[in-house]
FIROMAR-307617 format. One record per atom (N, C-alpha, C, CB): residue in one letter; x, z, y. Coordinates in steps of 0.001 Angstrom, whole numbers, plus 500000, padded with zeros to 6 digits. Glycine has a CB too. Example, Ala and Ser with C-alpha at 12.3 -4.5 7.8 and 13.67 -1.06 7.14 Angstrom:
residues 2
A513190507800494310A512300507800495500A513200507800496700A511308509046495527S512850507080497750S513670507140498940S512900507870500030S514084505725499402
end
This chain:
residues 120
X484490469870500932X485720470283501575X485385471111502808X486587469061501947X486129472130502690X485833473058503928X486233472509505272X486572474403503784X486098473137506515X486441472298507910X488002473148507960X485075472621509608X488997472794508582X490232473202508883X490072474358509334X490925472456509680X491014475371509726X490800476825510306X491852476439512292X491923478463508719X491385476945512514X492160477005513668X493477477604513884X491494477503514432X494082476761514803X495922477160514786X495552478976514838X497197476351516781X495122479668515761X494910480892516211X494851481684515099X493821481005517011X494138481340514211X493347481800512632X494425481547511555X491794480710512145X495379480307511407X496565480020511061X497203481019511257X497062479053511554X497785480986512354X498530482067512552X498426483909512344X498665481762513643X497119483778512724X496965485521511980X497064485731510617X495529486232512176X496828484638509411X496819484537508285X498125484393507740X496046483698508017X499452483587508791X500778483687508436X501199485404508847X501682482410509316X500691485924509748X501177487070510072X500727487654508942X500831487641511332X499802488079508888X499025488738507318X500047488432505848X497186487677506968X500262487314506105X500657487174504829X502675487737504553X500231485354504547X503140487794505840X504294488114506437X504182489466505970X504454487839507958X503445490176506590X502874492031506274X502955492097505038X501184492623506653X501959491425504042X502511491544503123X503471491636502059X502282491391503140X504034490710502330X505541490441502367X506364492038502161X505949489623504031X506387492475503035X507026493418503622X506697494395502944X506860493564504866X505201494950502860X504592495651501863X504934496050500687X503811495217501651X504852494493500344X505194494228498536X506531494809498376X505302492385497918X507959494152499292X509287494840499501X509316496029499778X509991494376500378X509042497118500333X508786498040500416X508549499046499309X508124497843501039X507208498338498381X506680498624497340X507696499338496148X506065497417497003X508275497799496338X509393498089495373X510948498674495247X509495497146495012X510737498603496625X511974499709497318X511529501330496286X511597500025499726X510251501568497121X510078503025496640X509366503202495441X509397503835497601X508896502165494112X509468502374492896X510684502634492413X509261501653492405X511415501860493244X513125502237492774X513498503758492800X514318501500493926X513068504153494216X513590506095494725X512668506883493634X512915506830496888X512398506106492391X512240507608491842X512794508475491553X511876507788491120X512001509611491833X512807510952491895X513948511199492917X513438511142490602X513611510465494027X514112510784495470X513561511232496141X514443510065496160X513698511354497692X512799511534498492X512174510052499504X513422512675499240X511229509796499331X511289508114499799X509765508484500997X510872506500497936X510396509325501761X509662509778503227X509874507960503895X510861511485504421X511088507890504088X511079507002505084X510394505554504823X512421506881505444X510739505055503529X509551503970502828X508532504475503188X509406503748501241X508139505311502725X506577505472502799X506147505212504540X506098507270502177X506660505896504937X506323505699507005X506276504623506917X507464506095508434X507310503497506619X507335502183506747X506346501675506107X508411501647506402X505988501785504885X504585500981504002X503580501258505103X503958501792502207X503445503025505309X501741503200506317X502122502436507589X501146505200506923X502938502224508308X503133501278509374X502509500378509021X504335500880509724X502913499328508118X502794497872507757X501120497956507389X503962497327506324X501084498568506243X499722498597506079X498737499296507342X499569499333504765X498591500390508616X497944500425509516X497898498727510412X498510501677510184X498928498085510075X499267496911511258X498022496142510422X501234495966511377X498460495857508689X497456494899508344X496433495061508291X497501494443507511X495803496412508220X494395496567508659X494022496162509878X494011497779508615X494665496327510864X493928496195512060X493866494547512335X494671497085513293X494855493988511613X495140492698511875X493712491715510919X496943492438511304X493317492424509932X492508491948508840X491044492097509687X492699492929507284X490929493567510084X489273493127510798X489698492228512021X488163494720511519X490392492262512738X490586490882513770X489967489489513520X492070490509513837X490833489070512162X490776488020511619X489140487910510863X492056487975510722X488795488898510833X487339489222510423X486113488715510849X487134490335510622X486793489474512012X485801488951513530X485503487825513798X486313489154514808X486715487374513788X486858486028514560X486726484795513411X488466485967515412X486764484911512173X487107484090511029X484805484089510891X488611485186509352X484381485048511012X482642485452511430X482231484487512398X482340487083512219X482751484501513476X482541483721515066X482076482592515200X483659483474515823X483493481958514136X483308480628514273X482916479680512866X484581480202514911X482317480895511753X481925480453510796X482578480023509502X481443479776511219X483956480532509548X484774479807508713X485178480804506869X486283479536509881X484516482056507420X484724483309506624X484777483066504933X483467484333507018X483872481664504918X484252481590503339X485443480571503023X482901481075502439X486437480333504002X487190479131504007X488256479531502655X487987478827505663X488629478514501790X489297479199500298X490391479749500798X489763478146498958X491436479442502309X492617480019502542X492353481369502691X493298479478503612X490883481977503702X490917483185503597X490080484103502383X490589483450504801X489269483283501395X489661483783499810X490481484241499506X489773483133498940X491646483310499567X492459483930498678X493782484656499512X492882482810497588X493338485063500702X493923485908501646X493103487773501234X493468485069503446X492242487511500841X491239488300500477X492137489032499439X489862487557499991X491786488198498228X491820488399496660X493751489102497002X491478486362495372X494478488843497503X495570489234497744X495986490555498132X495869488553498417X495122490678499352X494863492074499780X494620492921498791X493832492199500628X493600493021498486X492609493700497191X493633493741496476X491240492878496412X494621492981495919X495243493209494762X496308494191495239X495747491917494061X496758494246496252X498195494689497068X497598495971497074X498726493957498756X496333496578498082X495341497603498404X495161498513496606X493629496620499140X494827497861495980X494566498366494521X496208498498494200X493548497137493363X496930498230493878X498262498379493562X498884499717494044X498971497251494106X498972499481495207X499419500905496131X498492501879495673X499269500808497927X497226502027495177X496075503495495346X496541503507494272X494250503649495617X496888502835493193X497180503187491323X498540503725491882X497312501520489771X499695503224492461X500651503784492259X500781504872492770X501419503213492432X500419505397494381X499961506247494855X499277507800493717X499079505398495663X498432507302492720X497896507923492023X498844508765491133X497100507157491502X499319507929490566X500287508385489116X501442509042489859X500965506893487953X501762509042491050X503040509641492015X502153510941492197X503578508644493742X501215510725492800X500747511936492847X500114513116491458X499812511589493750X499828512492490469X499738512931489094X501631513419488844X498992511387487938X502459512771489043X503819512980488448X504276514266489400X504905511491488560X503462514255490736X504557515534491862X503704516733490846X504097515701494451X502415516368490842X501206517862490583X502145518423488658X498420516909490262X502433517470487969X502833517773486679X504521518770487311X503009515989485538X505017518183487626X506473518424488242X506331519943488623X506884517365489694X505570520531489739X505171521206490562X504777522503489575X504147520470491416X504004521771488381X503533523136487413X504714523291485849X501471522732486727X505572522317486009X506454522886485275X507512523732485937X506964521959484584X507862523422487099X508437524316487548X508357525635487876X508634523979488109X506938525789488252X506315527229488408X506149527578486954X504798527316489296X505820527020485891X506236527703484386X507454528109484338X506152526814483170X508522527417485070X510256527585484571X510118528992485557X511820525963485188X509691528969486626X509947530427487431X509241531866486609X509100530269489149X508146531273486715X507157532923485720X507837533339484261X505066532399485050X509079531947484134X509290532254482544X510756533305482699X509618530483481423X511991532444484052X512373533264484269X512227534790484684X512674532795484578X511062534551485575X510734535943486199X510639537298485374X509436535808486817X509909536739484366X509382537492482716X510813537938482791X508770536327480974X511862537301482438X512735537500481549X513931538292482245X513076536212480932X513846537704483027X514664538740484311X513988540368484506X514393537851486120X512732540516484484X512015542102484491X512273542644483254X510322542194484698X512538541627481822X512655542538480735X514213542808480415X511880541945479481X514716542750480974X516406542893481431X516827544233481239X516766542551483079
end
């Protein structure tokens, strides 16, 4: 059995897990705006996620300090991240695969008009 974590360490791990929270909601906010403009989600996700980074090496540090780094709460504080972190870069991905596809059909729809408008 591992040794307890400290209230201090508690608490950054409820905050962490709060961020996430928020994240995940977020997440799924701006799956919903497809084919909107979802500027303002997004500010809000990089907020949350700049906060949980900085909040994660903290807890890093200090979770190092006092020796507790393999404790299973922050395992699976870990394995969570990673999954949240991987989630966002895949979705991130295919959004950005869907603007670049978008972007070159439209410039086909213009060169096709353009054509067709000069042979007028």
């Amino acid at each position: 059995m591992s040794k307890p974590l400290p209230d201090d360490l508690i608490q950054q791990v409820n905050e962490l897990k709060g961020m996430g929270e928020q994240i995940d909601q977020l997440f799924v906010q701006w799956q919903e705006e497809d084919g909107s403009t979802p500027e303002e989600t997004l500010e809000q996700m990089a907020h949350w996620v700049t906060q949980a980074n900085h909040s994660i090496k903290q807890l890093v540090v200090t979770a190092e300090q006092i020796q507790v780094l393999r404790h299973p709460e922050l395992i699976s504080l870990k394995e969570d991240w990673t999954a949240r972190f991987a989630r966002l870069e895949h979705h991130m991905e295919a959004s950005k695969q869907n603007i670049g596809d978008q972007l070159t059909n439209t410039t086909q729809r213009h060169r096709a008009a353009d054509a067709y408008l000069k042979n007028q």
